[in-house]
The first five atom37 places (N, CA, C, CB, O) and aatype in JSON, in Angstrom:
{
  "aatype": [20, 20, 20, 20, 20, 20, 20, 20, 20, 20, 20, 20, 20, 20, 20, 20, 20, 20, 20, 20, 20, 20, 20, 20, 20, 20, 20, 20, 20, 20, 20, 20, 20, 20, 20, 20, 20, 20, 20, 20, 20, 20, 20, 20, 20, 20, 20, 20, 20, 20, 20, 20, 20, 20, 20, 20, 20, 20, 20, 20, 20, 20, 20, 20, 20, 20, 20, 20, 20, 20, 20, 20, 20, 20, 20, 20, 20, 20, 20, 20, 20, 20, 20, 20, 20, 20, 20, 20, 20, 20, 20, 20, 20, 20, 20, 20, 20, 20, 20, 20, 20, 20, 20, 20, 20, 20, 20, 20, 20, 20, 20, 20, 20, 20, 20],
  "atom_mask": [
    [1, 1, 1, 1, 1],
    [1, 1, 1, 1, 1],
    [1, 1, 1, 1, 1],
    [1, 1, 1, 1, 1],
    [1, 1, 1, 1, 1],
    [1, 1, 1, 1, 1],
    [1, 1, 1, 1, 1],
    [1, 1, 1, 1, 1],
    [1, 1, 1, 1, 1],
    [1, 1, 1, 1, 1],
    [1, 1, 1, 1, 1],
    [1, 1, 1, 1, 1],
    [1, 1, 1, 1, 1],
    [1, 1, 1, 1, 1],
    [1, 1, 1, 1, 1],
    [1, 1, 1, 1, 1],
    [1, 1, 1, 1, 1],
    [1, 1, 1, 1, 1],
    [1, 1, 1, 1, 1],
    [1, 1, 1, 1, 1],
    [1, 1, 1, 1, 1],
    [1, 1, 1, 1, 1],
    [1, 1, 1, 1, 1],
    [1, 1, 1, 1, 1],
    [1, 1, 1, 1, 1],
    [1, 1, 1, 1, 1],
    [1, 1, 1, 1, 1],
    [1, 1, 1, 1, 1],
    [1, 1, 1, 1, 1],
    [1, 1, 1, 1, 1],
    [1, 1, 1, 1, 1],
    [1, 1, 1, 1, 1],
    [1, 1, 1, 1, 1],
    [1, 1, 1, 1, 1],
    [1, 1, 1, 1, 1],
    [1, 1, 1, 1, 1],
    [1, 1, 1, 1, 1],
    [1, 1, 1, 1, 1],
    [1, 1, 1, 1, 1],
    [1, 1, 1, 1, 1],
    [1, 1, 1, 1, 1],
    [1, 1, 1, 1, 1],
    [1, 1, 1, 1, 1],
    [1, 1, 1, 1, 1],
    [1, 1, 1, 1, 1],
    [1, 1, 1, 1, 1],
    [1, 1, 1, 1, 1],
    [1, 1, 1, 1, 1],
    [1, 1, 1, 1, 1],
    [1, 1, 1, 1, 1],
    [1, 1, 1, 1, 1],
    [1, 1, 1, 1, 1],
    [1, 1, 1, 1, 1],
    [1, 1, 1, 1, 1],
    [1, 1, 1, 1, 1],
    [1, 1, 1, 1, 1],
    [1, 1, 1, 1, 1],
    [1, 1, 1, 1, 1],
    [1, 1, 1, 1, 1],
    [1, 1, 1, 1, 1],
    [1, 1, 1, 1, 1],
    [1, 1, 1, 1, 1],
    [1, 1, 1, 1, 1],
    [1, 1, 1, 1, 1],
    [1, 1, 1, 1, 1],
    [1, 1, 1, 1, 1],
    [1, 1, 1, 1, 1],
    [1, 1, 1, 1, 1],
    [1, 1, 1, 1, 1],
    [1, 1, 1, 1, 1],
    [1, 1, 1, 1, 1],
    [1, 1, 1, 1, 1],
    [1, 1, 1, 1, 1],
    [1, 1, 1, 1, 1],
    [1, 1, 1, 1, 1],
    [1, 1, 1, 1, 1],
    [1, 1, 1, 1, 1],
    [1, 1, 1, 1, 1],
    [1, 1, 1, 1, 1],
    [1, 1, 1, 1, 1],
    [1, 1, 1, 1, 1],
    [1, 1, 1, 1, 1],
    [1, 1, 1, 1, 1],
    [1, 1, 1, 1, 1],
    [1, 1, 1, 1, 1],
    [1, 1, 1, 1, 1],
    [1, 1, 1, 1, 1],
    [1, 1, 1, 1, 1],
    [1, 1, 1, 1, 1],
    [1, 1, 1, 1, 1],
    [1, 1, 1, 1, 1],
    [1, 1, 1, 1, 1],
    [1, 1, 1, 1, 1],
    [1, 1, 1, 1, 1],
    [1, 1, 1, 1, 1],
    [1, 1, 1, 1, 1],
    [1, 1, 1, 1, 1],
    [1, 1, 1, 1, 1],
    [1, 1, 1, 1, 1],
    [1, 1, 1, 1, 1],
    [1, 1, 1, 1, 1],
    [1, 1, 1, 1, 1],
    [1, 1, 1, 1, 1],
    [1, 1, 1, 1, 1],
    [1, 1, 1, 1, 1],
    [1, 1, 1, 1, 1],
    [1, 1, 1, 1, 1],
    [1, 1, 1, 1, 1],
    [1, 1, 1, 1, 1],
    [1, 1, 1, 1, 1],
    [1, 1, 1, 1, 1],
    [1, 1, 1, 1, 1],
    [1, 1, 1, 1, 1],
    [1, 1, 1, 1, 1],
    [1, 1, 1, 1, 1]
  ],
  "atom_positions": [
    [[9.79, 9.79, 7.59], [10.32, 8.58, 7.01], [9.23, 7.51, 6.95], [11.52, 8.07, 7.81], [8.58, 7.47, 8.0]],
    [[8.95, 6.88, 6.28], [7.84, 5.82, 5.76], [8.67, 4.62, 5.94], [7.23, 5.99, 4.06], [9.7, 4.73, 5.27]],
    [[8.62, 3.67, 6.52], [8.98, 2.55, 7.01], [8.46, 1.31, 5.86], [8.37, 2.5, 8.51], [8.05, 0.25, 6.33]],
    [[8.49, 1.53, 4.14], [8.3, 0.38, 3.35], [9.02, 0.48, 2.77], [7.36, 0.08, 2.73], [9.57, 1.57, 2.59]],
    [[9.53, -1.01, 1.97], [10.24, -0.69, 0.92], [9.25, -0.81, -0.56], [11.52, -1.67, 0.98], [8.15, -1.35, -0.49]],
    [[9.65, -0.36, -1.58], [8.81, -0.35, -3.08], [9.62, -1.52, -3.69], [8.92, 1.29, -4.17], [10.64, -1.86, -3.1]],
    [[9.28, -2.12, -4.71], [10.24, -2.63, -6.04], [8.79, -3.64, -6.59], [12.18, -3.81, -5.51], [8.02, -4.46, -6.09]],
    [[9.05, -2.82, -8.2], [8.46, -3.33, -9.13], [6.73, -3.63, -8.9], [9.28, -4.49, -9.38], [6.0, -4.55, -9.28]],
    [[6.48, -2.33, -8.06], [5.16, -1.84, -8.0], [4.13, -2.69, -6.91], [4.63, -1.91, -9.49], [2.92, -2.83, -6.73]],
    [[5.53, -3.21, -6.27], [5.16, -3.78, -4.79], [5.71, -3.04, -3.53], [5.71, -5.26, -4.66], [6.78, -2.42, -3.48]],
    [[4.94, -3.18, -2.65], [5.26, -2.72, -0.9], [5.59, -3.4, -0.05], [4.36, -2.26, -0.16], [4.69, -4.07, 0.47]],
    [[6.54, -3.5, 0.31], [6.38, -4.08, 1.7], [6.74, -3.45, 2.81], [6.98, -5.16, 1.83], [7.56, -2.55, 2.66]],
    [[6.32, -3.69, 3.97], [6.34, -3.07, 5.32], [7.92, -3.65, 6.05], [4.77, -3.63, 6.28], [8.58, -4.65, 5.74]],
    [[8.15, -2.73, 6.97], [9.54, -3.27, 7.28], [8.84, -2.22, 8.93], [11.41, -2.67, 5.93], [8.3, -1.14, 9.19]],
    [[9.38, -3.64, 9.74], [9.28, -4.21, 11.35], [10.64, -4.4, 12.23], [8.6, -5.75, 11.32], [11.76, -4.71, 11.82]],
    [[10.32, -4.2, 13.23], [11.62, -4.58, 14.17], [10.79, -5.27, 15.51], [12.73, -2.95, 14.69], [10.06, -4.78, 16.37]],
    [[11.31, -6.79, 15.21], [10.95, -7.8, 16.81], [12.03, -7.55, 17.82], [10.99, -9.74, 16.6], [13.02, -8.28, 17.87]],
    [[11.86, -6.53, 18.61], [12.52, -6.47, 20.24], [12.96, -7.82, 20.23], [11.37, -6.12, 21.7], [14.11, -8.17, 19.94]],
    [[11.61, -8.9, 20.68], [11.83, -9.9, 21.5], [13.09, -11.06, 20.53], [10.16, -10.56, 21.91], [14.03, -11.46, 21.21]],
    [[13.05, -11.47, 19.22], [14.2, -11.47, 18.33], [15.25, -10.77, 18.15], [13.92, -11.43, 17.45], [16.17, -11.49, 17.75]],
    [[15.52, -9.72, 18.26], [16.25, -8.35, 17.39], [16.14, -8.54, 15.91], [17.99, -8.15, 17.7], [16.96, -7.75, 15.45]],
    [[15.66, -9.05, 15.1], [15.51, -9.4, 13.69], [14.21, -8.01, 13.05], [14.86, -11.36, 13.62], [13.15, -7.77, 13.64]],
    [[14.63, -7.37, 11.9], [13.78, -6.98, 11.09], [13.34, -8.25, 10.49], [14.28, -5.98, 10.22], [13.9, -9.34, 10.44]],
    [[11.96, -7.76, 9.94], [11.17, -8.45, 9.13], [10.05, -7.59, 8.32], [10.61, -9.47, 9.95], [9.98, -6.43, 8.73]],
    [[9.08, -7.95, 7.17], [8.34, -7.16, 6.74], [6.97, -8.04, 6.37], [9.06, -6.42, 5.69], [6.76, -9.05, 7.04]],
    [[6.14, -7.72, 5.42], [5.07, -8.41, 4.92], [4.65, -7.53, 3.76], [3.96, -8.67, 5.98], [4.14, -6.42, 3.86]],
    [[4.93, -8.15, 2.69], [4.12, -7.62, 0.93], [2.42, -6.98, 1.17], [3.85, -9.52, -0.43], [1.4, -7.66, 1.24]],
    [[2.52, -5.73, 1.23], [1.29, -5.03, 1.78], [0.35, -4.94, 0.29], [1.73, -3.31, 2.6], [0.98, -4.69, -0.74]],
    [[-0.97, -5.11, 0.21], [-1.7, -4.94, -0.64], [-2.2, -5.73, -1.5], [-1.37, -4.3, -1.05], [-2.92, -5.23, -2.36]],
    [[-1.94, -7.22, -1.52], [-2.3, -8.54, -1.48], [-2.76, -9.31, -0.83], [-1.78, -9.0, -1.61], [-2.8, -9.2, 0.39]],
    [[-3.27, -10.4, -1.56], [-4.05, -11.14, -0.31], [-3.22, -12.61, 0.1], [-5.84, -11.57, -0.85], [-3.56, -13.37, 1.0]],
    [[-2.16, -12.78, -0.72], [-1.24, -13.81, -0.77], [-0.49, -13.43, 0.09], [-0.61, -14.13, -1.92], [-0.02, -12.29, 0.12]],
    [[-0.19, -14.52, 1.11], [0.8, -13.6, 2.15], [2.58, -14.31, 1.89], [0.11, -13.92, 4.25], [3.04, -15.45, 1.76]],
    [[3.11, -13.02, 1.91], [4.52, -12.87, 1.56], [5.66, -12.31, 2.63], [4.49, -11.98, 0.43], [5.71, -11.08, 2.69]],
    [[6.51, -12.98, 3.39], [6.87, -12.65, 4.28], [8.75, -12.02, 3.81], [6.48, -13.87, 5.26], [9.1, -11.89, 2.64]],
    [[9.47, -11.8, 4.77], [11.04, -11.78, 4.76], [11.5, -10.91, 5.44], [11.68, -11.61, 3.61], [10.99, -9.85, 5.77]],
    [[13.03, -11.56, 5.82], [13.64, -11.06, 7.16], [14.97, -10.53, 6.8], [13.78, -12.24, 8.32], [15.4, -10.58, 5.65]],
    [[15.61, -10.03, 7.79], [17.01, -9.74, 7.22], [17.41, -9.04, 9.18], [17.02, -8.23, 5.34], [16.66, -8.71, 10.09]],
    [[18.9, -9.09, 9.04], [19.61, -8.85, 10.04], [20.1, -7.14, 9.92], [20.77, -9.98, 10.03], [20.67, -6.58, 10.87]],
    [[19.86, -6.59, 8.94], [20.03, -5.19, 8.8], [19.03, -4.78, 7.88], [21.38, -4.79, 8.36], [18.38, -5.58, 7.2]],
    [[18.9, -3.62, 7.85], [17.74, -3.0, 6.5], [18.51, -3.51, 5.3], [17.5, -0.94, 6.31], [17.76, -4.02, 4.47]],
    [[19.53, -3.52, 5.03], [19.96, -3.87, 3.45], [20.04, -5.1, 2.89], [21.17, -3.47, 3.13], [20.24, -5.49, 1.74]],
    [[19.75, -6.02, 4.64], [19.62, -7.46, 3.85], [18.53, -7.87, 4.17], [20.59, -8.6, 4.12], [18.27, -9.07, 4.15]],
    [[17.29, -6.58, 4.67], [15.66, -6.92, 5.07], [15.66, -6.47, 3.23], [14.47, -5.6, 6.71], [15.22, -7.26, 2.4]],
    [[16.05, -5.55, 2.98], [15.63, -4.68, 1.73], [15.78, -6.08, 0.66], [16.89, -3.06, 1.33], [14.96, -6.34, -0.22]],
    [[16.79, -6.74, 0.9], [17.05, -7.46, -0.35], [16.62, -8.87, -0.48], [18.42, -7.44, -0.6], [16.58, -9.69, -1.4]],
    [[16.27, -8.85, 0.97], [15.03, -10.01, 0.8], [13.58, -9.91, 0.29], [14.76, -10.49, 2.03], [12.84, -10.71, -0.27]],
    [[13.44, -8.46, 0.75], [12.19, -8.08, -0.25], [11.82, -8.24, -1.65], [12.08, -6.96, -0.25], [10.73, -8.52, -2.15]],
    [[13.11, -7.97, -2.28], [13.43, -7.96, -3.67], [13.49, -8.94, -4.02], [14.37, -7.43, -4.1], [13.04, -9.22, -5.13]],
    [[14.12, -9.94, -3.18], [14.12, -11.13, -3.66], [12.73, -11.93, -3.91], [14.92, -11.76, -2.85], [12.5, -12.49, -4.98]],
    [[11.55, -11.93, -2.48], [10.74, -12.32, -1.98], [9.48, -11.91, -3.5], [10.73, -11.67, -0.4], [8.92, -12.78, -4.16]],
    [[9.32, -10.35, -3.72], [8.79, -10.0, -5.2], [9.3, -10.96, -6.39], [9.29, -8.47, -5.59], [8.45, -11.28, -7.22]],
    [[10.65, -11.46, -6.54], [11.01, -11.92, -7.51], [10.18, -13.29, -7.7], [12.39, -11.96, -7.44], [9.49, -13.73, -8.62]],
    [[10.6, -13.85, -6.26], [10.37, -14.65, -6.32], [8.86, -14.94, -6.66], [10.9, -14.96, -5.5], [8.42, -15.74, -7.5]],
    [[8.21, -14.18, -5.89], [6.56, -14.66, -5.85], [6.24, -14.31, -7.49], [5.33, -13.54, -4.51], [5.36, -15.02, -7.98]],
    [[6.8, -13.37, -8.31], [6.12, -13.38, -9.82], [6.92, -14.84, -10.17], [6.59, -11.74, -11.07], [6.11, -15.73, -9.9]],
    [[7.61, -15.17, -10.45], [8.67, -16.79, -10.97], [7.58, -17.54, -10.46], [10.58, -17.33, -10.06], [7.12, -18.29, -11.32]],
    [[6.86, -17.63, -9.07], [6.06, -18.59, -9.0], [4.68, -18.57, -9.56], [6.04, -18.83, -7.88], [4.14, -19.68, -9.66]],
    [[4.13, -17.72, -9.88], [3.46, -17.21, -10.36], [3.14, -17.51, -11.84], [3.78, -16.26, -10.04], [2.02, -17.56, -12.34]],
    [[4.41, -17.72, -12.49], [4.48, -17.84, -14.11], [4.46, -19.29, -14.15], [5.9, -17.15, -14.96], [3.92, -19.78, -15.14]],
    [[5.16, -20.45, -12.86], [5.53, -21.06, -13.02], [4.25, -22.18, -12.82], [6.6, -20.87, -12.52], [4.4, -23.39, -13.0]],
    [[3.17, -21.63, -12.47], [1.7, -22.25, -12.09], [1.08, -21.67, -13.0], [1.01, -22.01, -10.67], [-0.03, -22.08, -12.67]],
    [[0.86, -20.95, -14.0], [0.26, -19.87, -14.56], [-1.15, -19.12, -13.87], [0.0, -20.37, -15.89], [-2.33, -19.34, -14.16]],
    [[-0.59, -18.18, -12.86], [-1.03, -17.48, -12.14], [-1.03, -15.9, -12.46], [-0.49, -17.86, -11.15], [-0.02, -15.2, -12.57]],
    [[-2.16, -15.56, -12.56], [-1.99, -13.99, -12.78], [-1.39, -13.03, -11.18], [-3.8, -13.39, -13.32], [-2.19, -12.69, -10.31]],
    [[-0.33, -12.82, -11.13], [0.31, -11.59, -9.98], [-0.89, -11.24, -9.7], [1.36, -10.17, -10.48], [-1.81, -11.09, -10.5]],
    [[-0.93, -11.02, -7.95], [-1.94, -10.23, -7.9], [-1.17, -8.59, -7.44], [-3.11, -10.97, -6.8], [-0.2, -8.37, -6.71]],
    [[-2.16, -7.51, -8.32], [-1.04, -6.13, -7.7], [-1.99, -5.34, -6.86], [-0.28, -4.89, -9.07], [-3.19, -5.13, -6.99]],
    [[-1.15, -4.99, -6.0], [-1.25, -4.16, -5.07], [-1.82, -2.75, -5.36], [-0.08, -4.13, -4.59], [-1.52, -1.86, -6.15]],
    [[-2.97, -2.93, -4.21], [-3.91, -1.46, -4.41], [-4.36, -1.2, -5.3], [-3.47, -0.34, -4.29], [-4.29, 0.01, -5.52]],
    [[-4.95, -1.85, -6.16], [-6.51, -1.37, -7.3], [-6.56, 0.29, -7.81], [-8.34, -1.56, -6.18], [-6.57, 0.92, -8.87]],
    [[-6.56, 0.51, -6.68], [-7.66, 1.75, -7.08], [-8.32, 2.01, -6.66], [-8.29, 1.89, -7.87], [-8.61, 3.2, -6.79]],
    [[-9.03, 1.3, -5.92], [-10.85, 1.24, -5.43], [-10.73, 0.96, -4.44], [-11.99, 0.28, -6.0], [-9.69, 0.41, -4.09]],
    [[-11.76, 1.2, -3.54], [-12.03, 0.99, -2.44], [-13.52, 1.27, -1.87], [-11.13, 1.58, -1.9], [-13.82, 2.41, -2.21]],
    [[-14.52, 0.71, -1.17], [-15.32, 1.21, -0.64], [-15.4, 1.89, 0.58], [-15.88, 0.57, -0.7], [-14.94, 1.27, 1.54]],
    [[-15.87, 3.04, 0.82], [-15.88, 3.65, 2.07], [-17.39, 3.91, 2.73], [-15.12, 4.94, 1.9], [-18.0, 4.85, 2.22]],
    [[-17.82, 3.44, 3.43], [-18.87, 4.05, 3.9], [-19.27, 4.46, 5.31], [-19.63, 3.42, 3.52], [-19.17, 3.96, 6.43]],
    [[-19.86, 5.83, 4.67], [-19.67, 7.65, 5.48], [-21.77, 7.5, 5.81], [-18.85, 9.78, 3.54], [-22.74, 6.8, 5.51]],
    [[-21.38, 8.68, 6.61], [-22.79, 8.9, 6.89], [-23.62, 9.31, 5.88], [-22.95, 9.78, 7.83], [-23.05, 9.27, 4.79]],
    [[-24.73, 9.67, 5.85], [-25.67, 10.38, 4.15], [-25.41, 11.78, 4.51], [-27.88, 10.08, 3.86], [-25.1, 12.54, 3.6]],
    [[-25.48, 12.19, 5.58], [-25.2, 13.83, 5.68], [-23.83, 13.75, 5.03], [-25.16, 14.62, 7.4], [-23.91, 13.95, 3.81]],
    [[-22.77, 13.56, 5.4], [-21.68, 13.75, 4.65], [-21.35, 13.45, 3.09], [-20.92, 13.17, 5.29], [-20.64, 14.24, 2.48]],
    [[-21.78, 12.54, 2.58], [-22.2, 11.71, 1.68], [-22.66, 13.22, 0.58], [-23.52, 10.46, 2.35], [-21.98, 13.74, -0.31]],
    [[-23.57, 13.47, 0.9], [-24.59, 14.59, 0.24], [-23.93, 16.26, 0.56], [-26.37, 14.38, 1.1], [-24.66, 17.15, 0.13]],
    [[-22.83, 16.65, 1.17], [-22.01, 17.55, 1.37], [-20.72, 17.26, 0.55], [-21.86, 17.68, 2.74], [-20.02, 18.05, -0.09]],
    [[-20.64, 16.39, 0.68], [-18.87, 16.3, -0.29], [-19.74, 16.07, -1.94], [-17.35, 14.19, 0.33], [-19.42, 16.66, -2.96]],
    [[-20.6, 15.31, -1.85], [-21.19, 15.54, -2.96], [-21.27, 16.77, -4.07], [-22.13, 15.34, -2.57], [-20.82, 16.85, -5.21]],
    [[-22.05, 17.7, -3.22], [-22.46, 19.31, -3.36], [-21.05, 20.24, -3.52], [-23.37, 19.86, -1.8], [-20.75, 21.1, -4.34]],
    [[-20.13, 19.53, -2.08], [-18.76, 19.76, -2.76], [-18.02, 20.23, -3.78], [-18.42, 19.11, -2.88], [-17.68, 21.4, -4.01]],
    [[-17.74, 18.96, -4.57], [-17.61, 18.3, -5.53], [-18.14, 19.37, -6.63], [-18.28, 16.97, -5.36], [-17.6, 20.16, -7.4]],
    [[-19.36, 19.0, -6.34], [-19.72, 19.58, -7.7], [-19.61, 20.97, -7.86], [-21.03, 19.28, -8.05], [-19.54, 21.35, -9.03]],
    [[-19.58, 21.88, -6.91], [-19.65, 22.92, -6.73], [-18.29, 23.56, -7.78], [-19.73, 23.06, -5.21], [-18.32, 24.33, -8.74]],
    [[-17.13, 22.84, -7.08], [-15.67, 23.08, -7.49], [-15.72, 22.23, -9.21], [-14.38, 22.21, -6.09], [-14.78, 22.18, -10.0]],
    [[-16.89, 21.73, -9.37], [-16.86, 20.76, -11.08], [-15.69, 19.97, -11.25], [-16.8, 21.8, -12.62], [-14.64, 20.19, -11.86]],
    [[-16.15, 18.87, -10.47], [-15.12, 17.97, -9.96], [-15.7, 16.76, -9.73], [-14.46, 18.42, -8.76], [-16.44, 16.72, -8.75]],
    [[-15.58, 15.8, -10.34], [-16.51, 14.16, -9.88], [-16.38, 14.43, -8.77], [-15.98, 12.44, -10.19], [-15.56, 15.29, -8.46]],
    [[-17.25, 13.7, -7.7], [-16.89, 13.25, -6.61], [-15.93, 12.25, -6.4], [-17.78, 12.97, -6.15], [-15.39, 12.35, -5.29]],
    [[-15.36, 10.91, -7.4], [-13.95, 10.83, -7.13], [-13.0, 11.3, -7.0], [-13.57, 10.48, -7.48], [-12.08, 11.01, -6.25]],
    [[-13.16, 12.63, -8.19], [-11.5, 12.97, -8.47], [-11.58, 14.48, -7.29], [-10.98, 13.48, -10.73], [-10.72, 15.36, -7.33]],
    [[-12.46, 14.5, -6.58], [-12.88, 15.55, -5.21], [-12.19, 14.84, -4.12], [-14.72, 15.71, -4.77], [-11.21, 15.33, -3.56]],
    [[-12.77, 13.46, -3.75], [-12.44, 12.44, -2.54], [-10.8, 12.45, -3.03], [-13.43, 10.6, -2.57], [-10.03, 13.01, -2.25]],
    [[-10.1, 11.73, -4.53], [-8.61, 12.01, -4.48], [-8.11, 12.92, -4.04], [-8.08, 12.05, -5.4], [-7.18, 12.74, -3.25]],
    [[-8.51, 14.13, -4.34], [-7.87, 15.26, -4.33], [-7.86, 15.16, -2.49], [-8.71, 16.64, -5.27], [-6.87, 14.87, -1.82]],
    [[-8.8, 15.4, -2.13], [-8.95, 15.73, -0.12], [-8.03, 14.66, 0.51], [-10.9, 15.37, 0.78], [-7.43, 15.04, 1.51]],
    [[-7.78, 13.21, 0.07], [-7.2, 12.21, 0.42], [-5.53, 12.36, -0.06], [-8.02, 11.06, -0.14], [-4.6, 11.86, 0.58]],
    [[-5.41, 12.97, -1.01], [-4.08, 13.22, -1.71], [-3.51, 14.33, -0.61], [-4.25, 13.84, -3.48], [-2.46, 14.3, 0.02]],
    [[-4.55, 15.29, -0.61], [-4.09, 16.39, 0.75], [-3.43, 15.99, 1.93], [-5.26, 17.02, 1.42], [-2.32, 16.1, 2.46]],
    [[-4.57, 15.45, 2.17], [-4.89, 14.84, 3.16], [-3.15, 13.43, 4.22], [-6.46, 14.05, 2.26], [-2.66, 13.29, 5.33]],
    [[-3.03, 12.94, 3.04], [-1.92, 12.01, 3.02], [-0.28, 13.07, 2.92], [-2.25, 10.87, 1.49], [0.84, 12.89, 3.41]],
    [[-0.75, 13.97, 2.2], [0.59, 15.0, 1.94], [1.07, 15.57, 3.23], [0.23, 16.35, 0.92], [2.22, 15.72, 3.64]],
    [[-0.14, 15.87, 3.8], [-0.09, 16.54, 5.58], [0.44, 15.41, 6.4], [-1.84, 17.0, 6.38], [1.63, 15.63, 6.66]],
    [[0.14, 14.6, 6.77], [0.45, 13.93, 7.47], [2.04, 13.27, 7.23], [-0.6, 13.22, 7.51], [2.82, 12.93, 8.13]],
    [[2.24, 13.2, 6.01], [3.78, 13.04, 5.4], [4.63, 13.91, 6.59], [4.0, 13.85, 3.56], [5.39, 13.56, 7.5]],
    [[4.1, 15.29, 6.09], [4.96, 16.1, 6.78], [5.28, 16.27, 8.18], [4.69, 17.04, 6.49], [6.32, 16.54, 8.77]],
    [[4.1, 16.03, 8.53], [4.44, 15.76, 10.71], [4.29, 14.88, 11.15], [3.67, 16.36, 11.9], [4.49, 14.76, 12.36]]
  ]
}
């Protein structure tokens, strides 16, 4: 079970404060920070929804471009031995080395889903 909710190509994380008893979450993958709470998951969930709504309305209402979540890109930096092996990798299988790194990371994320 993955502990976010999605809507309209946003994330947010969903939390439980012991020391409150209140769920709460935070809009993951932005740099604008976006919060909301709720007393059960369905009224954490629908504050989320709301919280997305809201932040594009404000957004239009300043003329602000949304910022969205997770690009694409990322920098990682690995050792040169490894670097020059996934490389060789890669090419070996005739495969960019991006769409090599997706693929091992796509795996990679699928496994861990499962246990």
């Amino acid at each position: 079970m993955h502990n976010i909710f999605k809507h309209k190509g946003y994330i947010g994380s969903v939390e439980y404060d012991d020391r409150d008893g209140i769920l709460h979450g935070r809009m993951l993958g932005i740099s604008d920070i976006i919060s909301y709470e709720g007393t059960s998951v369905q009224k954490l969930k629908k504050d989320f929804q709301n919280a997305v709504e809201d932040y594009l309305d404000a957004c239009r209402e300043i003329d602000k471009e949304p910022e969205k979540p997770f690009s694409g890109r990322f920098m990682v930096r690995i050792p040169r031995e490894l670097h020059a092996t996934i490389a060789l990798t890669a090419k070996g299988k005739k495969k960019s080395l991006n769409a090599w790194v997706s693929d091992a990371l796509a795996q990679a994320a699928q496994e861990h889903a499962k246990g």
